[in-house]
KEKOL-679903 format. One record per atom (N, C-alpha, C): residue number from 1; atom name; x, y, z. Coordinates in steps of 0.02 Angstrom, whole numbers, plus 50000, padded with zeros to 5 digits. Layout:
N
<NUM, CA, <X, Y, Z>>
...
//
This chain:
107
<1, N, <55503, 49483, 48763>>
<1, CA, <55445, 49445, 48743>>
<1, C, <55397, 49436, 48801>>
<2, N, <55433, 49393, 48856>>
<2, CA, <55375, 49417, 48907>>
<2, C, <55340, 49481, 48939>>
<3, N, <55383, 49540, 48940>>
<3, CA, <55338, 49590, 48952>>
<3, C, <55297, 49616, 48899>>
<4, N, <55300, 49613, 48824>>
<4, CA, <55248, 49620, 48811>>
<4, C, <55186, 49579, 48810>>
<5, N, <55173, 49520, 48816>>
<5, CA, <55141, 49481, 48840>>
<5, C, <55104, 49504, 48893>>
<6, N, <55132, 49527, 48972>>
<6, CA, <55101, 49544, 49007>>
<6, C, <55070, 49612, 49014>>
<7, N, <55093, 49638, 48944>>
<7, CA, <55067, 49723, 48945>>
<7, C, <54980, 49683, 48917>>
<8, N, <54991, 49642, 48853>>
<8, CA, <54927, 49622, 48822>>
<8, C, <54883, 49618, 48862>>
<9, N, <54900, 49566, 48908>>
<9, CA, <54852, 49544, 48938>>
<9, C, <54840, 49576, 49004>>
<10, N, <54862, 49634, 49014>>
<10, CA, <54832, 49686, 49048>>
<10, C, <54761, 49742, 49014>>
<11, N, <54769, 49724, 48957>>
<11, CA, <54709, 49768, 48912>>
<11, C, <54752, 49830, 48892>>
<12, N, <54682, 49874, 48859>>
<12, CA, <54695, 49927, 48835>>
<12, C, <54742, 49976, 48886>>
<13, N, <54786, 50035, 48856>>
<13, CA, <54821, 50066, 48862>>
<13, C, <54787, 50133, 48910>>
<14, N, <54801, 50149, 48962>>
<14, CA, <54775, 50203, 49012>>
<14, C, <54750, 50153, 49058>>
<15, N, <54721, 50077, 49067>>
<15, CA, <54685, 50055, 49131>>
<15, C, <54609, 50071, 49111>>
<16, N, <54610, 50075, 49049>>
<16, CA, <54516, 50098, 49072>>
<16, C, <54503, 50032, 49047>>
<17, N, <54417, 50001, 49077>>
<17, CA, <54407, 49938, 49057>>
<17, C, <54341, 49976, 49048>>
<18, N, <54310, 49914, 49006>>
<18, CA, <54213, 49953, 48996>>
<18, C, <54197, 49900, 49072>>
<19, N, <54140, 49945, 49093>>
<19, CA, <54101, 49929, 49145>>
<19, C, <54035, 49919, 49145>>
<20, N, <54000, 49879, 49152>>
<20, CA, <53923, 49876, 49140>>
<20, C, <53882, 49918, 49202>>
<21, N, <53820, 49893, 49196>>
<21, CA, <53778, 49931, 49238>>
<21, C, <53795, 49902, 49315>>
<22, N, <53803, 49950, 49375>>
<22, CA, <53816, 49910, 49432>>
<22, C, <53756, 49857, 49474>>
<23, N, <53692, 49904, 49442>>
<23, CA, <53647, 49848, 49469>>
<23, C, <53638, 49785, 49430>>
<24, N, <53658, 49760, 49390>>
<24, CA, <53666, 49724, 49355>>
<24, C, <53720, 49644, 49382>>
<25, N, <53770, 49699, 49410>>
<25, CA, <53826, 49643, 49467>>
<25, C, <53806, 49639, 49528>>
<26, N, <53743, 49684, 49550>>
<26, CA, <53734, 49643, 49624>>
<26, C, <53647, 49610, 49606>>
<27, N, <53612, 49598, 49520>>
<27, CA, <53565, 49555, 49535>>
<27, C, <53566, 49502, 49545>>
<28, N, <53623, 49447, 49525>>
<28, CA, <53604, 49366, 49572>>
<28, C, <53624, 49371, 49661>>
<29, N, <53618, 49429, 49678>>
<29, CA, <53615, 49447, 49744>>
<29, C, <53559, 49437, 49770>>
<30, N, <53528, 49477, 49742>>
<30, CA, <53443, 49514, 49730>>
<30, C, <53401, 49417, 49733>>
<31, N, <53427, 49409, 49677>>
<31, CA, <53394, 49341, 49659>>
<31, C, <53386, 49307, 49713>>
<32, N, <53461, 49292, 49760>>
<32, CA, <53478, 49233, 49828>>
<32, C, <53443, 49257, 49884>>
<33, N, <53417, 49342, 49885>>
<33, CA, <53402, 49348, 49943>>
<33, C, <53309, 49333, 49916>>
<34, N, <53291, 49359, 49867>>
<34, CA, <53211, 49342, 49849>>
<34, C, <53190, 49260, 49850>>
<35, N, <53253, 49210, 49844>>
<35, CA, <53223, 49122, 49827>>
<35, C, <53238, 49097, 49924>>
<36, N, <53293, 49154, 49938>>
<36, CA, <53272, 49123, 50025>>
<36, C, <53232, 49159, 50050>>
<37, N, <53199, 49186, 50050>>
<37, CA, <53146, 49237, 50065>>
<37, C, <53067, 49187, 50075>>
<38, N, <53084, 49159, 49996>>
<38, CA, <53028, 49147, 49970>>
<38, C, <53019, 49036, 49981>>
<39, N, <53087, 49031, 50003>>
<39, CA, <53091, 48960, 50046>>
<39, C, <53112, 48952, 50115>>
<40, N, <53127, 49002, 50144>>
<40, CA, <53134, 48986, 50209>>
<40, C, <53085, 49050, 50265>>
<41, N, <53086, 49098, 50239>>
<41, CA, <53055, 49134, 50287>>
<41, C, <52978, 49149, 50284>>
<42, N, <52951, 49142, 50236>>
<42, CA, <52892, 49156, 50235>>
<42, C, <52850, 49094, 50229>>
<43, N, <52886, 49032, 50211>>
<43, CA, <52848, 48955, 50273>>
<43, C, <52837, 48972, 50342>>
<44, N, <52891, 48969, 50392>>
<44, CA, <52909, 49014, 50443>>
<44, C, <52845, 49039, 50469>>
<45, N, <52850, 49100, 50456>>
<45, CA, <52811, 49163, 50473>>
<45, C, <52728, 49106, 50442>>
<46, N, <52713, 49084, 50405>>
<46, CA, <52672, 49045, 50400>>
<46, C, <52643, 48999, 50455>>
<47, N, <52682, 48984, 50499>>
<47, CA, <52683, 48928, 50529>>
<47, C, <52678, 48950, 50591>>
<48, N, <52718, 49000, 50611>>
<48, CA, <52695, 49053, 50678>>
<48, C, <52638, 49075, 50686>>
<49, N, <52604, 49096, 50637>>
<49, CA, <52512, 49125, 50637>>
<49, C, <52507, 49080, 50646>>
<50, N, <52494, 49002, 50611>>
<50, CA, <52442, 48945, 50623>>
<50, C, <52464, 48938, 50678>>
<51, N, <52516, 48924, 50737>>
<51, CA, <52542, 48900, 50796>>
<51, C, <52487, 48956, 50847>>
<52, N, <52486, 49014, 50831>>
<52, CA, <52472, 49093, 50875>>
<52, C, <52404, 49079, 50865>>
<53, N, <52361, 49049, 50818>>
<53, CA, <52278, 49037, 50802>>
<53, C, <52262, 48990, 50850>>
<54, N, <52310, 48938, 50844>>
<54, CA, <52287, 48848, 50878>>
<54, C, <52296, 48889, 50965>>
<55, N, <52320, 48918, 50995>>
<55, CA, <52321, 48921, 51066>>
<55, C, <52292, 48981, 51072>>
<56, N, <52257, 49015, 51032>>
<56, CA, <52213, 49078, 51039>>
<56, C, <52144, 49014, 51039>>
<57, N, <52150, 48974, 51033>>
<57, CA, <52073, 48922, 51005>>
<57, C, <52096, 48882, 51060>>
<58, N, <52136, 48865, 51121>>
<58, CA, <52115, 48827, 51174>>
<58, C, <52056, 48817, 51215>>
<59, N, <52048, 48744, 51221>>
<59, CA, <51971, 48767, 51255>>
<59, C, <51970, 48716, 51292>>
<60, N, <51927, 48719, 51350>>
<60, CA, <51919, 48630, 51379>>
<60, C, <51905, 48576, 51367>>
<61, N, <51933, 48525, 51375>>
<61, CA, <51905, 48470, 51360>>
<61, C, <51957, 48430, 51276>>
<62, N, <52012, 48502, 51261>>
<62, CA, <52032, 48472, 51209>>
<62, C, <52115, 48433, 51216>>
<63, N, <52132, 48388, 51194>>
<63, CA, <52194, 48346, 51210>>
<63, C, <52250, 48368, 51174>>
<64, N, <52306, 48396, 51214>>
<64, CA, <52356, 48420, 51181>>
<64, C, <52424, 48392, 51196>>
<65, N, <52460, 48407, 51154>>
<65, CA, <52551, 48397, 51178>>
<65, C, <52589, 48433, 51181>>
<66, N, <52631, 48440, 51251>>
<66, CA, <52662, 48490, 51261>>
<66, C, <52734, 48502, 51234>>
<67, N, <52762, 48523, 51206>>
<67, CA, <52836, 48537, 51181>>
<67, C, <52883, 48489, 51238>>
<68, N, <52868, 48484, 51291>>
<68, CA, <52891, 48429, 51329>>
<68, C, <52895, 48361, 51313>>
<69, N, <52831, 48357, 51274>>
<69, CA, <52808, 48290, 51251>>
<69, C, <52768, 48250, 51315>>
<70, N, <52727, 48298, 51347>>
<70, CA, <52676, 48280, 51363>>
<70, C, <52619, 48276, 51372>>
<71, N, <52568, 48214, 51366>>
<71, CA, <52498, 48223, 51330>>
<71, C, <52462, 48240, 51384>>
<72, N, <52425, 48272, 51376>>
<72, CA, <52344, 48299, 51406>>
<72, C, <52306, 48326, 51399>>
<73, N, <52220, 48330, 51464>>
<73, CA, <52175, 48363, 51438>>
<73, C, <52173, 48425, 51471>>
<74, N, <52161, 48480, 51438>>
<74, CA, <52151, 48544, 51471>>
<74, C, <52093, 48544, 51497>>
<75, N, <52099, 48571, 51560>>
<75, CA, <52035, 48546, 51602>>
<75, C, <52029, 48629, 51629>>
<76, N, <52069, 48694, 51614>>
<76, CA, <52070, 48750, 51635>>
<76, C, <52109, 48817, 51586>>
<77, N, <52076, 48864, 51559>>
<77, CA, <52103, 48892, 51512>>
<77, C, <52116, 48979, 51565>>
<78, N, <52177, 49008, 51586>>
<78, CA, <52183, 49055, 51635>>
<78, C, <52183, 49123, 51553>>
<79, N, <52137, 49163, 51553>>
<79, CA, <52200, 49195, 51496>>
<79, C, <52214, 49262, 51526>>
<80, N, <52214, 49266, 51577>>
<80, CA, <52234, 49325, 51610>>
<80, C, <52331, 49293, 51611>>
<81, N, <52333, 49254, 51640>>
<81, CA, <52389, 49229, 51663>>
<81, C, <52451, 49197, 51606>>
<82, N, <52398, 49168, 51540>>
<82, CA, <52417, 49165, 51479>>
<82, C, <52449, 49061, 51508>>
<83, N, <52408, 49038, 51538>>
<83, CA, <52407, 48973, 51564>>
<83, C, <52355, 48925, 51556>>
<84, N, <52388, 48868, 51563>>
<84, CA, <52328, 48811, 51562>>
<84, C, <52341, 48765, 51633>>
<85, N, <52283, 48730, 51620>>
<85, CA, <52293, 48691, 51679>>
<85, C, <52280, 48610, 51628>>
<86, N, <52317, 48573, 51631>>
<86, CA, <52319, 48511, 51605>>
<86, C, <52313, 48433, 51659>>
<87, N, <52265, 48390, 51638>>
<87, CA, <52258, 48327, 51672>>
<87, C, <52291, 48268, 51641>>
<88, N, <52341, 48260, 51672>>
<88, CA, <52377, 48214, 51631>>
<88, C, <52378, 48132, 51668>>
<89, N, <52342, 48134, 51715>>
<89, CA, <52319, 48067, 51749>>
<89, C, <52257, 48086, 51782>>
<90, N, <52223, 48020, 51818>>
<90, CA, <52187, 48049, 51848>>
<90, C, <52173, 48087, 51927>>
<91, N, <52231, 48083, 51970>>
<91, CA, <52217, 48135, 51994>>
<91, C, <52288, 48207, 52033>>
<92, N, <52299, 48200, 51948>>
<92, CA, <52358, 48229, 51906>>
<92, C, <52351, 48292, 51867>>
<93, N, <52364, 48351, 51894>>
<93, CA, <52360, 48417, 51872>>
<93, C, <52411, 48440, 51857>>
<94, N, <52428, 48480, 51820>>
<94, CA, <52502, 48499, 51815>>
<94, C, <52473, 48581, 51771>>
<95, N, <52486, 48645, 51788>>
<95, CA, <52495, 48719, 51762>>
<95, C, <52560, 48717, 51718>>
<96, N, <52543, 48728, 51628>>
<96, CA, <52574, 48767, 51598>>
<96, C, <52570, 48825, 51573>>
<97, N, <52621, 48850, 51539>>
<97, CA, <52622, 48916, 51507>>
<97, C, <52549, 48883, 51451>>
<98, N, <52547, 48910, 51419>>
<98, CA, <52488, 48893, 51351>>
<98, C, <52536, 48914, 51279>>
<99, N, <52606, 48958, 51295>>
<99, CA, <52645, 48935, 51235>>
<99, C, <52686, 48881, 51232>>
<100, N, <52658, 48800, 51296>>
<100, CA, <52732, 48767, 51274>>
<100, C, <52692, 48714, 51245>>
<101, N, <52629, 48736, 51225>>
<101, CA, <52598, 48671, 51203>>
<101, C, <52607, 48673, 51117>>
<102, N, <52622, 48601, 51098>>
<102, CA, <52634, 48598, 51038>>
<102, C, <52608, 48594, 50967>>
<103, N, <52552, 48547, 51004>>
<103, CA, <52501, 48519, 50947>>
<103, C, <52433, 48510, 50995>>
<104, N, <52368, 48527, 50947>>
<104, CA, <52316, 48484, 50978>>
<104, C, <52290, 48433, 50941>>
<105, N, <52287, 48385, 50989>>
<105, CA, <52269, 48301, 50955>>
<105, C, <52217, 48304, 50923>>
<106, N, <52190, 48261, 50888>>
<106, CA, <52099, 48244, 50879>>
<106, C, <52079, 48204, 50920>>
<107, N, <52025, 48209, 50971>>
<107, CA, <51989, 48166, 51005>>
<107, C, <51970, 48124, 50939>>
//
């Protein structure tokens, strides 16, 4: 009694089973990689251009914060060197890169 039982529920006789289409078993693949695609990387990549615009648009006189978390005014834009020169007191200079700055403030 139990081995036929386990013949049943092995299926039909030879091992053949029906098989569907294979692209069909890897589309909620398809799906996971198009909804992270479409929520994590292409915000992202969004957010890198606007970051790559704001320090292509440095200019003097404008107040920024540095990824350090420190505030100042650019008082020198190098772009040979790809640097700023920042016044962060008054007679307080300090040279950064111009990618460690984070944000620019609104006067």
């Amino acid at each position: 009694m139990f081995l036929t039982t386990a013949l049943a529920a092995a299926g039909p006789a030879g091992g053949a089973q029906q098989t569907g289409n294979p692209l069909l078993n890897f589309l909620p693949l398809f799906a996971i990689i198009i909804i992270m695609y479409l929520l994590m990387i292409l915000p992202q990549q969004r957010r890198q251009k606007e970051h790559a615009k704001m320090l292509e648009n440095l200019k003097n006189g404008d107040r920024v914060v540095t990824s350090g978390g420190i505030f100042g005014n650019v008082t020198k834009v190098n772009e040979k060197e790809k640097t700023i020169v920042l016044k962060i007191a008054d007679n307080t200079k300090i040279e950064i890169l111009r990618s460690s700055v984070a944000q620019v403030l609104k006067n």
